[in-house]
C-alpha positions as CSV (number, residue, x, y, z in Angstrom):
1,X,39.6,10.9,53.9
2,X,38.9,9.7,57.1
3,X,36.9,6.4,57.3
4,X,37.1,5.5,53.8
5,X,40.2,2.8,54.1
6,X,39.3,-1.2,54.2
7,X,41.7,-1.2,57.0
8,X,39.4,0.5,59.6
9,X,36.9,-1.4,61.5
10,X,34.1,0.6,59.6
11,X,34.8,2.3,56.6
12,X,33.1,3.8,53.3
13,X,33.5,1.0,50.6
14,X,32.8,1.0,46.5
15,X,30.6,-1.6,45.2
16,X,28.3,-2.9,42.3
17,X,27.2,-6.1,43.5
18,X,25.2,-6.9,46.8
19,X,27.1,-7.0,50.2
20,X,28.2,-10.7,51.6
21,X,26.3,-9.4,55.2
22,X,22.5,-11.2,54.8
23,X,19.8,-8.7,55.3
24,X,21.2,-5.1,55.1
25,X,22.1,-3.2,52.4
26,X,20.7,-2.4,49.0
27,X,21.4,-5.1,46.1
28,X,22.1,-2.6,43.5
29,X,23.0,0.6,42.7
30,X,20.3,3.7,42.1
31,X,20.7,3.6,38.5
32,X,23.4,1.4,37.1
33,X,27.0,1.5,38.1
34,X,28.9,1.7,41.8
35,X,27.2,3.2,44.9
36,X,29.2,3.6,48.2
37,X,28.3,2.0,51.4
38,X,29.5,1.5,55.3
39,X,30.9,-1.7,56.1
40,X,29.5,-2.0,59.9
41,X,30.6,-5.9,60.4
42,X,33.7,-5.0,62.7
43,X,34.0,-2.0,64.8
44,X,31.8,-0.9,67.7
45,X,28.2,0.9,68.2
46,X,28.5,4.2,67.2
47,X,31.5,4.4,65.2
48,X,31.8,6.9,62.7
49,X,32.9,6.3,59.0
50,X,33.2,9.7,57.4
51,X,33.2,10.5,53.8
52,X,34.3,14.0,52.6
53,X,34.2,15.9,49.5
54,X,36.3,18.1,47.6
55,X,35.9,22.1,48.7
56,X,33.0,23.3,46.2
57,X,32.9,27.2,45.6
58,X,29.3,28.0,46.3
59,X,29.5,31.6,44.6
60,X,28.6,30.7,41.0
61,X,24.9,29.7,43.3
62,X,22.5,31.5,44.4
63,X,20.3,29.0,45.9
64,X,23.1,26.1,46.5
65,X,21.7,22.6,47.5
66,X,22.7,19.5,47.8
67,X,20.5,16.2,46.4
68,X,21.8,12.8,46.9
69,X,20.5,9.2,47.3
70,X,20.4,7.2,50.3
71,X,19.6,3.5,51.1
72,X,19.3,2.1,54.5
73,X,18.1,-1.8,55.1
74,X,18.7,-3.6,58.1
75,X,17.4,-4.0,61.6
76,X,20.0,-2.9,63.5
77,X,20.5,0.1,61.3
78,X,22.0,3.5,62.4
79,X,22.5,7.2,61.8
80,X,23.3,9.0,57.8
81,X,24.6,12.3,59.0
82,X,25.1,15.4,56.4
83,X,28.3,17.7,58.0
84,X,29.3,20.9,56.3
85,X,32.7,22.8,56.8
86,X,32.6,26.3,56.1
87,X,35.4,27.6,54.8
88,X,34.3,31.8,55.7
89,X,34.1,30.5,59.4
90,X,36.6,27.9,59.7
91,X,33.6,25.9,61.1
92,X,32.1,22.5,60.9
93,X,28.2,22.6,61.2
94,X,27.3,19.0,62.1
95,X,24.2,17.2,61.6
96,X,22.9,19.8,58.9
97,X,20.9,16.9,57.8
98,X,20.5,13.1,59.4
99,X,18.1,10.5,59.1
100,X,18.3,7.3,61.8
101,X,17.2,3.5,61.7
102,X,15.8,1.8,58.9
103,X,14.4,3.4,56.0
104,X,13.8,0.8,53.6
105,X,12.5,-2.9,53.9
106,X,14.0,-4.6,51.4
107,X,17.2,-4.9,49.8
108,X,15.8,-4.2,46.6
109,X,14.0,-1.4,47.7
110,X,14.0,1.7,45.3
111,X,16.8,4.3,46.5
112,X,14.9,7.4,48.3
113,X,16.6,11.1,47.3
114,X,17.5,13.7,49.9
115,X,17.6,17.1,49.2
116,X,19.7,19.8,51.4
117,X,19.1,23.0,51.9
118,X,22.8,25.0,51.3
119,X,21.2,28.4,51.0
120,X,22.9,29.8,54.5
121,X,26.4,28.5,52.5
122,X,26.0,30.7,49.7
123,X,28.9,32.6,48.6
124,X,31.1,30.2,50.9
125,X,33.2,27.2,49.7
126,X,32.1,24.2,51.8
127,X,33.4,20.6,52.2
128,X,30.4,17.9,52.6
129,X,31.0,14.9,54.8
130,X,28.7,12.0,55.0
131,X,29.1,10.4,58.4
132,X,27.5,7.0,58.8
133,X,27.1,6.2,62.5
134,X,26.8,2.4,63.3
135,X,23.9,0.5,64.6
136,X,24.2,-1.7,67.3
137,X,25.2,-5.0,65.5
138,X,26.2,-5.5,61.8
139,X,22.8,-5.0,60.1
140,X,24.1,-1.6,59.1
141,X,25.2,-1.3,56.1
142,X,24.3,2.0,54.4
143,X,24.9,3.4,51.0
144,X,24.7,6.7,49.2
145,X,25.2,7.2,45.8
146,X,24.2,10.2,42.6
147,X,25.9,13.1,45.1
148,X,25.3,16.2,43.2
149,X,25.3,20.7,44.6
150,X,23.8,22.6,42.0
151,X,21.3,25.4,42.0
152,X,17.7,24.8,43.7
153,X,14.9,24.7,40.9
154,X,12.7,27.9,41.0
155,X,9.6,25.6,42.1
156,X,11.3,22.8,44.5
157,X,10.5,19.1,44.6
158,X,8.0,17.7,47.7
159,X,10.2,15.2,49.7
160,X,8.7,12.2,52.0
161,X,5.6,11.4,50.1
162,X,3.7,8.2,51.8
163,X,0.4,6.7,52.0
164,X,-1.8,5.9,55.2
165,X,-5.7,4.6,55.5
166,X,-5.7,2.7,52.7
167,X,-9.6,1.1,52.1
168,X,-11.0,-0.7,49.4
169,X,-11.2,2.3,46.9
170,X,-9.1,5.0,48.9
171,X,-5.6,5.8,50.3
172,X,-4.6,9.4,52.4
173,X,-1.5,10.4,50.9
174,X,0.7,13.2,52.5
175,X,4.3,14.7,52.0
176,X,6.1,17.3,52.7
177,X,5.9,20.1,50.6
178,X,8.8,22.2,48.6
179,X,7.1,25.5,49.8
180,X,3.9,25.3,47.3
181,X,0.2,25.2,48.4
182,X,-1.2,23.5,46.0
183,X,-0.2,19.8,43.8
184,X,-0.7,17.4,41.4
185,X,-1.3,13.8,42.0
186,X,-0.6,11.7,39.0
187,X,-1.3,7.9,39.5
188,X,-1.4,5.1,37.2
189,X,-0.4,1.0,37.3
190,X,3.0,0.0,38.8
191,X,5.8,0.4,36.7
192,X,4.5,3.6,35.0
193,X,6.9,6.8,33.6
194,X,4.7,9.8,34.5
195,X,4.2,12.7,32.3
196,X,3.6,10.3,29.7
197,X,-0.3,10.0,29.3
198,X,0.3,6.5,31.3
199,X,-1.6,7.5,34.5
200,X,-3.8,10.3,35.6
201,X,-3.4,13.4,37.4
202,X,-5.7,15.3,39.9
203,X,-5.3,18.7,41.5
204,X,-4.7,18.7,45.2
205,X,-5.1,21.9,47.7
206,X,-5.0,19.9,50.4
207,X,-1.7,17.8,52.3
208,X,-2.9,14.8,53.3
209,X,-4.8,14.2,50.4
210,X,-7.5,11.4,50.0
211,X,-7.0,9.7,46.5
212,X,-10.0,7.6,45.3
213,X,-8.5,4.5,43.2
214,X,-9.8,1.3,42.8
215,X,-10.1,-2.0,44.6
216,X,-7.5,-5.4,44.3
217,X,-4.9,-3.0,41.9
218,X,-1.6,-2.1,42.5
219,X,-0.5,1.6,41.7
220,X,2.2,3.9,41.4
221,X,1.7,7.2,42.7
222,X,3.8,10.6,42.3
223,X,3.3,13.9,43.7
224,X,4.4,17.5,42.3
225,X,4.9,20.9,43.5
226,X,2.4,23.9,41.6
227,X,4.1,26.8,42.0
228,X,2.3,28.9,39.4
229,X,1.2,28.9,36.1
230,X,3.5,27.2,33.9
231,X,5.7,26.6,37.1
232,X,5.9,23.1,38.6
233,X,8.5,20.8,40.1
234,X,10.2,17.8,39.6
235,X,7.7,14.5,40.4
236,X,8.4,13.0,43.9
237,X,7.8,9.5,44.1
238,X,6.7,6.9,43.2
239,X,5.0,5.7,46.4
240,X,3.4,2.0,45.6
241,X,0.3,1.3,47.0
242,X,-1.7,-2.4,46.7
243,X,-5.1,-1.6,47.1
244,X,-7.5,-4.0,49.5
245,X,-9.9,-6.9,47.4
246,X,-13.1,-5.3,46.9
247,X,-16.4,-7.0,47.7
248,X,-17.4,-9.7,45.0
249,X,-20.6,-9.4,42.8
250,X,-22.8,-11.9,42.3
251,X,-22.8,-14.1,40.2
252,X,-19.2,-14.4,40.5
253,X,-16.5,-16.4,38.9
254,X,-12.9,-17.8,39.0
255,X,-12.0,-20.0,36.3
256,X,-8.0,-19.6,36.8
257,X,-7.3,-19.0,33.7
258,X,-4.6,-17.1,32.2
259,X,-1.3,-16.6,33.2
260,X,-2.3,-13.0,35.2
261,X,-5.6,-14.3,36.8
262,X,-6.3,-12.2,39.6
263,X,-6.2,-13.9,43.1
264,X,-9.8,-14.2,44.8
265,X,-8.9,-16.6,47.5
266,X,-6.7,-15.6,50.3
267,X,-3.9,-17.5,52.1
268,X,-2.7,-19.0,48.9
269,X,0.8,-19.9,48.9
């Protein structure tokens, strides 16, 4: 397809390994394997690489939707555009969903999923085209990867969860929501698989939610969608959150040993 060849100033590329362009793009791929990204070292600001699909047959759905992963690192980062061609209508509906500048702050940043709403598709056949859009210098590498259309869960997963006002023993988390009114809030130490007993879940009716947790720790923090009894949605997350030092107690003391002491002096290097 259009914009996928080496030979055009920016193109869609296959890779496993880190770009050779210093800070943009991810390192890796979202879970083992290739990912595709745009090459934006030549070419000018603003020019498209497009990446189509095959035509899908939407009828089998009900609820069609589309879920994919998307990184974007670099300063001079630029527009991930989600195009669909409708073949009923003979019609290209552009910018069905699109996200600009940078997303992420470090090459090894955890891949973020997007999830696209196809219901006004269904019973179509559709073509999907990923146009990346390039910043305005070479900082612009983007990459996709896990592209998937299936069926929307009965109780759909919150998108966008971050955190905001974080004190010494509290964070505001908000999101935004699947279509539920109420959540759960499971949390637990960095690293953790949720659902697992590894963390602890509270109730939520309220988005942005206040979560107490506890002072110089470092969690992991997922958020669900309660649709009902027995009904609930995929986790979204996790969002990392390094809480503030606390205040010290007297008498207090910092012997430095063991190899995970936990810093009590700042500015250390």
């Amino acid at each position: 397809n259009a914009g996928t060849g080496a030979t055009d100033p920016v193109y869609w590329g296959v890779r496993s390994l880190p770009g050779t362009t210093p800070n943009t793009g991810p390192d890796q791929d979202h879970t083992g394997g290739n990912f595709v990204y745009v090459e934006s070292s030549a070419g000018s600001v603003g020019q498209i690489a497009s990446l189509e699909s095959p035509l899908v047959d939407l009828n089998p759905l009900t609820t069609p939707e589309l879920r994919f992963q998307y990184h974007m690192y670099g300063n001079s980062m630029g527009t991930l555009r989600v195009d669909v061609y409708s073949a009923n209508s003979s019609t290209w509906f552009n910018g069905v969903w699109s996200i600009s500048g940078q997303q992420h702050t470090s090459p090894t940043d955890p891949y973020t999923e997007a999830i696209v709403d196809l219901s006004a598709f269904a019973g179509d056949s559709i073509l999907v085209r990923f146009s990346g859009i390039k910043g305005n210098e070479r900082r612009s590498d983007m990459a996709i990867d896990d592209v998937s259309i299936d069926e929307a869960p009965a109780c759909p997963q919150p998108q966008a969860l971050v955190s905001s006002s974080i004190t010494t023993t509290s964070v505001t988390l908000s999101w935004t929501t699947g279509g539920a009114t109420n959540w759960q809030i499971e949390y637990g130490p960095s690293g953790f698989t949720p659902s697992t007993g590894q963390g602890t879940i509270v109730n939520a009716n309220t988005n942005p939610f206040t979560l107490t947790l506890g002072a110089s720790q470092v969690y992991d923090i997922y958020v669900r969608d309660s649709c009902g009894i027995g009904s609930v949605s995929a986790w979204a997350g996790p969002e990392t959150v390094t809480m503030p030092c606390g205040l010290a107690v007297i008498p207090w003391l910092e012997t430095f040993d063991g190899a995970n002491w936990t810093p009590g002096f700042g500015g250390q290097n």
